[in-house]
N, C-alpha and C positions, 0 to 999 in steps of 0.2 A: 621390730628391733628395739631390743631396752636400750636406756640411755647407758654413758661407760659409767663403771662403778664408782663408789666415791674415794677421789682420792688415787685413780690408779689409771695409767695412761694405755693409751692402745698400740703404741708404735714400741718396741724394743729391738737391739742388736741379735735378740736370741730368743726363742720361747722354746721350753722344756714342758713337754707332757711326764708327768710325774717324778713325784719329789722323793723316790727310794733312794736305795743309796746310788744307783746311777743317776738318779736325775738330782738329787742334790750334792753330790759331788761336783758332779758338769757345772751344774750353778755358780756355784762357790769357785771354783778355780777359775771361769768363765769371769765371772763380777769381781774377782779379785784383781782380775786383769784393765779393768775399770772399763769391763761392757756393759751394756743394759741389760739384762736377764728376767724374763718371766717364768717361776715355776706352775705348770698348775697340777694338784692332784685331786681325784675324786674323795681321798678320805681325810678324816681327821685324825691328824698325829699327836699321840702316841697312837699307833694302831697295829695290830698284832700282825706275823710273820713268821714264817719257820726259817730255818735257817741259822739256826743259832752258832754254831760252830766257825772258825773264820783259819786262815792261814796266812802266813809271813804278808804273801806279797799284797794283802789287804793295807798294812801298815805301813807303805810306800805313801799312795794318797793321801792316809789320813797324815802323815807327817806333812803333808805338803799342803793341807789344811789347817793345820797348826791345832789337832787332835789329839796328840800321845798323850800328854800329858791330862786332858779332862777324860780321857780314855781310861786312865789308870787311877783319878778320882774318884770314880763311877766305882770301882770295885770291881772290874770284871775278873772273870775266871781267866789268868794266863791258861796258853795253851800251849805247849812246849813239845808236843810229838801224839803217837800215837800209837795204840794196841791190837793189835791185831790177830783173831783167828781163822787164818787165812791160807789157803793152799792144800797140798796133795795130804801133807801128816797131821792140819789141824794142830798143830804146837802153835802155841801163842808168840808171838817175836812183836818187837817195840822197834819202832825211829824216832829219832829226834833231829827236830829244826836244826840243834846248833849244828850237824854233820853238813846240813847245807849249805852255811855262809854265813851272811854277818846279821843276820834277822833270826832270832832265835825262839821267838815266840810270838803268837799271838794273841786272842782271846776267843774264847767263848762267854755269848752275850744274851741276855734280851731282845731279840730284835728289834722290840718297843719302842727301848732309851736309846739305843743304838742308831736304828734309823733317826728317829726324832733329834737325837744329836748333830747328826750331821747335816740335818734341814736346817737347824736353829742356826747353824755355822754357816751356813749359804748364806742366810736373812744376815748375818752381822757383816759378811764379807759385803752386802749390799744387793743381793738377789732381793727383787720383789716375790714372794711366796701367797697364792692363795689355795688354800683348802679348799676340799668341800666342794669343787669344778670339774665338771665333768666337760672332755672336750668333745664336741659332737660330730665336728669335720674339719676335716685341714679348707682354708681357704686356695684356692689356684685361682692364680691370672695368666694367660698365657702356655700351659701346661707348668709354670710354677708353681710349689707350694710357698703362700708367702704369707700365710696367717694361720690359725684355725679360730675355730667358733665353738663357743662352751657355753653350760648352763650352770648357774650357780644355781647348790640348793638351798633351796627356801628362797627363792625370788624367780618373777616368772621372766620370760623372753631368754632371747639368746644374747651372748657380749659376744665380740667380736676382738684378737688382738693381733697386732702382725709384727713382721720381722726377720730380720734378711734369712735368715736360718731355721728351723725347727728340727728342734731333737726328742726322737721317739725314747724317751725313757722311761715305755707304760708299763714293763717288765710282761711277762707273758698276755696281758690285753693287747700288745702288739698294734694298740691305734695305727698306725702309719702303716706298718707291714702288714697287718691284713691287707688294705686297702691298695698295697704300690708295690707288693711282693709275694712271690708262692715261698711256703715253707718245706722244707727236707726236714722231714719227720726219721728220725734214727732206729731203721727197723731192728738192728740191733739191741734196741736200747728201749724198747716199749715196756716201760717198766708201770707197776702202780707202785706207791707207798701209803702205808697208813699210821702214824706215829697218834702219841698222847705225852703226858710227861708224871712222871713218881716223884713221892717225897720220901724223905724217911730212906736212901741211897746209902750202901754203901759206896767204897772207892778204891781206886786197884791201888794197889802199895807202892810203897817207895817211891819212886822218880816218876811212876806212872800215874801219879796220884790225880792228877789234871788230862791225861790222855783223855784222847776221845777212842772209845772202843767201835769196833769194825768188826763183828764175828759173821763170820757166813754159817752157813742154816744149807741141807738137802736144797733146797729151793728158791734160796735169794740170802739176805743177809740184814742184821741189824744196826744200827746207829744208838750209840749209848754215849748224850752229851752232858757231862756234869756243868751244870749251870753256875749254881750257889745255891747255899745253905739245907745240901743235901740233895736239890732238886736235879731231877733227870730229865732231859728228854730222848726218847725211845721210839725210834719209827721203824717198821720194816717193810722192806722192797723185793718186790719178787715183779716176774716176767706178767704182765698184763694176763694171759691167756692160760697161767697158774692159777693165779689168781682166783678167775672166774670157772674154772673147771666143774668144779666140784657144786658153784652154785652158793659156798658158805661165806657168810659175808664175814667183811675184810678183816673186824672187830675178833671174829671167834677162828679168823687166819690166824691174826696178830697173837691171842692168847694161845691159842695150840701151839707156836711157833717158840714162843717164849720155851716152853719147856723141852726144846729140844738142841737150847741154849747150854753152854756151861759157864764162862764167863760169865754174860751177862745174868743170867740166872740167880749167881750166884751174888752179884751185885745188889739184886733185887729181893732180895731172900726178906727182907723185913721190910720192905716199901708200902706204901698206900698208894694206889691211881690217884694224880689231884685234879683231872682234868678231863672230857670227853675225847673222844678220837676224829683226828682230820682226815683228809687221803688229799689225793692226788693223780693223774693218771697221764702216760705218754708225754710226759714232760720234755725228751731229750730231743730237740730240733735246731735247723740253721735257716735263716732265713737266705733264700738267691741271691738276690740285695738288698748293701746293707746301708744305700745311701742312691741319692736322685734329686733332680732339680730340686733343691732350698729345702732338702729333706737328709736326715742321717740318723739313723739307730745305735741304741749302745746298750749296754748292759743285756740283760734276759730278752729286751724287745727284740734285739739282733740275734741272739742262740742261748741256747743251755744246756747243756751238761748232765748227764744223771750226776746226783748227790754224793756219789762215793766216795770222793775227798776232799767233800765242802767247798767246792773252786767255786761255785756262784757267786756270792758277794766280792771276793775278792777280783776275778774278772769285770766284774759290772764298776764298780773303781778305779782298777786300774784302766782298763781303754777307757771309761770316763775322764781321765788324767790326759791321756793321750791325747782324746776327741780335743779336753779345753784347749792344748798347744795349738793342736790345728785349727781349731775354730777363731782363738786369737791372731793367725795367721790369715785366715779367710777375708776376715771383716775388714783388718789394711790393707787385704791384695784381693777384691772380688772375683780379681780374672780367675784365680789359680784354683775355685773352687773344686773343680770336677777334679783336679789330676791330685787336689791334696786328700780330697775324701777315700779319691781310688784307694792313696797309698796307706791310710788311715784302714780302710777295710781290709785289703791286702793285708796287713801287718796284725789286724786284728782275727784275721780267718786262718793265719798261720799259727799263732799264740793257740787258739782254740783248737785247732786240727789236735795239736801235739797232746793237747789234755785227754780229747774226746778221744782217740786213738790207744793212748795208753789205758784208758778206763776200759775199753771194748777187750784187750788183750787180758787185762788185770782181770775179768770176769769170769779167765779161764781158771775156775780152783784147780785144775787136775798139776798144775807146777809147785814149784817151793819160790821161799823168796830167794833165790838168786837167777830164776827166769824174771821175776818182774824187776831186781833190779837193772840184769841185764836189757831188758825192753824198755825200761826208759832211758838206757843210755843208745841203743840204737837207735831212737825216735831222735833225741833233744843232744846226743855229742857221738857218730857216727865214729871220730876219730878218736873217743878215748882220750879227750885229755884228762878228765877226770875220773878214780873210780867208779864205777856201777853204782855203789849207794850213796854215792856223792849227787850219780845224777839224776837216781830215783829219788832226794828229799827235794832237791831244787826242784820238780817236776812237779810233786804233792806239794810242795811251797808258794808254786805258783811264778817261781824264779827263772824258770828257765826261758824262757819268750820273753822277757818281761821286754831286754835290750832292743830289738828292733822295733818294738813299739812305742816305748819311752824314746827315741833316738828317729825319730822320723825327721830324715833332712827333707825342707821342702825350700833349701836355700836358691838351687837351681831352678825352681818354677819364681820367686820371689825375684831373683834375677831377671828372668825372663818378661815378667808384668813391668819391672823396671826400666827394661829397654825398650816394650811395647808404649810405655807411657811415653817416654822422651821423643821417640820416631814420630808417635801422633801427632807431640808438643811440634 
């Protein structure tokens, strides 16, 4: 066993396996609440990510991180709705955020500066952050988890750190839930993608000028995200078992595909590749459980989504927003652990159902847009209080769940440890 690092203790109220943006989020609202918080992640930040594209209810958090404004420093691309080639007649149709409420835009980012912003915002609110940490095992006492154990690289032995809490925020490495949970893998949803990014972009006109384009394709469909300074990123998605049929790999998928584009296509009419190609594969899963003795997931560690309306980051945020109220809650009332997490998971498996469900129906091209508006409003407002496309932007907004997971009473469990404590007294 190495000795502890220098400088940095081993006991905390909290320890967070990775510093993305669920795990630096949790941090930072977590340590802002004046708990002890250790992040750790294996890389060093700034460090690359896909994911560029973001929606409204991302901008809840980061307000409550006290982000908007170095958000809009930074220069990011507003992102104000979306383009669509989509459905039975292939006519192009647009939405816009303002249809949905009072969030009217977001951004499309870097992932880079993006993440890395909101780690540096943990470390100011008073999160301890180390890099570079790989964790190697949760520590149990008892069948609790009440530590884990990591290896810093470039130094030998294992550290060791503990704390009443630990939060899985390893985004798909799933440290915790491999280990403490089976995953539901989304047969539906066995998708691959394979993206790169272009310079030299055009951009769609007018009011659509910052949309993020969505054209479907015979076989799956493309993501066209204007960055800045002309730059694109361009990924397509098709069904796993398309994919591999034929044997042609993913790169000369993705270029054949391109040209049976027309939007995008036509976007790209004068562009240069600036970049090699990534993939991806069967991404879209739920994990059983999403929390257990002195153990709780959040963000992509807990589920994911296929990509189709950028909901990743903004979910991994927001219940990261959520998790810190309850986690604040847990540390002054440790009885209430189990029933606040339940209701914490509960609230979060609901929010996600309504995403993942709509995405599965939205797959179906053979409709127009007003089957999917109508299906989002069956899914997220049953009774119509609001128009159809009112409640399909709240849905791609990321708005429509937001209320019972932001709004977790756990006053009545809080009561409850209250009266337990006085009857012992």
């Amino acid at each position: 066993m190495s000795s502890t690092l220098y400088g940095l203790s081993n006991d905390y109220d909290v320890i967070i396996i990775g510093g993305g943006p669920a795990g630096a989020t949790s941090a930072g609202l977590i340590a802002k609440q004046g708990h002890r918080v250790l992040v750790l992640d294996r890389e060093r930040f700034p460090r690359y990510h896909v994911g560029e594209s973001l929606i409204p209810g991302f901008m809840i958090p980061m307000a409550e991180l006290g982000l908007t404004e170095r958000m809009e420093a930074k220069g990011f691309e507003r992102k104000y709705g979306g383009t669509l080639v989509w459905g039975n007649n292939e006519v192009p149709w647009n939405f816009s955020f303002t249809t949905g409420g009072k969030l009217p835009y977001s951004f499309h980012t870097r992932r880079a500066d993006l993440d890395a912003l909101i780690l540096d915002r943990a470390r100011e609110l008073g999160a301890t952050v180390v890099e570079e940490a790989t964790v190697k095992a949760p520590i149990e006492e008892n069948g609790r988890v009440v530590g884990v154990k990591y290896a810093l690289r470039g130094r030998d032995g294992i550290q060791e750190a503990r704390a009443s809490l630990v939060i899985d925020a390893s985004g798909q490495a799933r440290v915790l839930g491999r280990k403490y949970s089976e995953v539901n893998w989304n047969e539906r949803l066995r998708n691959v993608a394979v993206w790169t990014y272009f310079d030299g972009c055009h951009r769609l006109p007018g009011d659509e000028w910052s949309n993020i384009l969505i054209e479907g394709t015979a076989d799956g469909w493309f993501w066209g995200i204007p960055i800045d300074k002309g730059v694109f990123s361009v990924g397509y998605v098709t069904q796993s078992e398309k994919a591999t049929a034929n044997g042609q790999p993913l790169e000369d998928l993705f270029e054949a595909q391109i040209q049976t584009t027309t939007k995008l296509k036509e976007l790209l009419r004068d562009a240069r590749q600036a970049a090699g190609y990534r993939s991806a594969r069967d991404w879209s899963y739920t994990n059983e459980r999403f929390y257990g003795d002195g153990w709780v997931l959040v963000g992509d560690a807990a589920a994911f989504v296929d990509p189709l309306f950028s909901t990743g980051v903004a979910l991994a945020t927001m219940t990261a927003m959520a998790l810190s109220r309850v986690v604040d809650k847990i540390i002054q009332h440790p009885e209430i652990e189990e029933k606040a997490l339940d209701r914490y998971a509960t609230a979060y498996q609901d929010f996600f159902g309504e995403i993942r469900t709509f995405v599965e129906g939205f797959y179906d091209r053979s409709k127009d847009k007003g089957f999917y508006f109508d299906l989002a409003q069956q899914i997220t407002d049953p009774e119509k209080k609001a128009d159809a496309e009112v409640d399909f932007v709240k849905l791609v907004s990321g708005l429509s769940g937001r209320h019972a997971l932001f709004n977790l009473d756990l006053s009545d469990l809080i009561a409850a440890d209250d009266t337990a404590a006085v009857d012992e007294g």
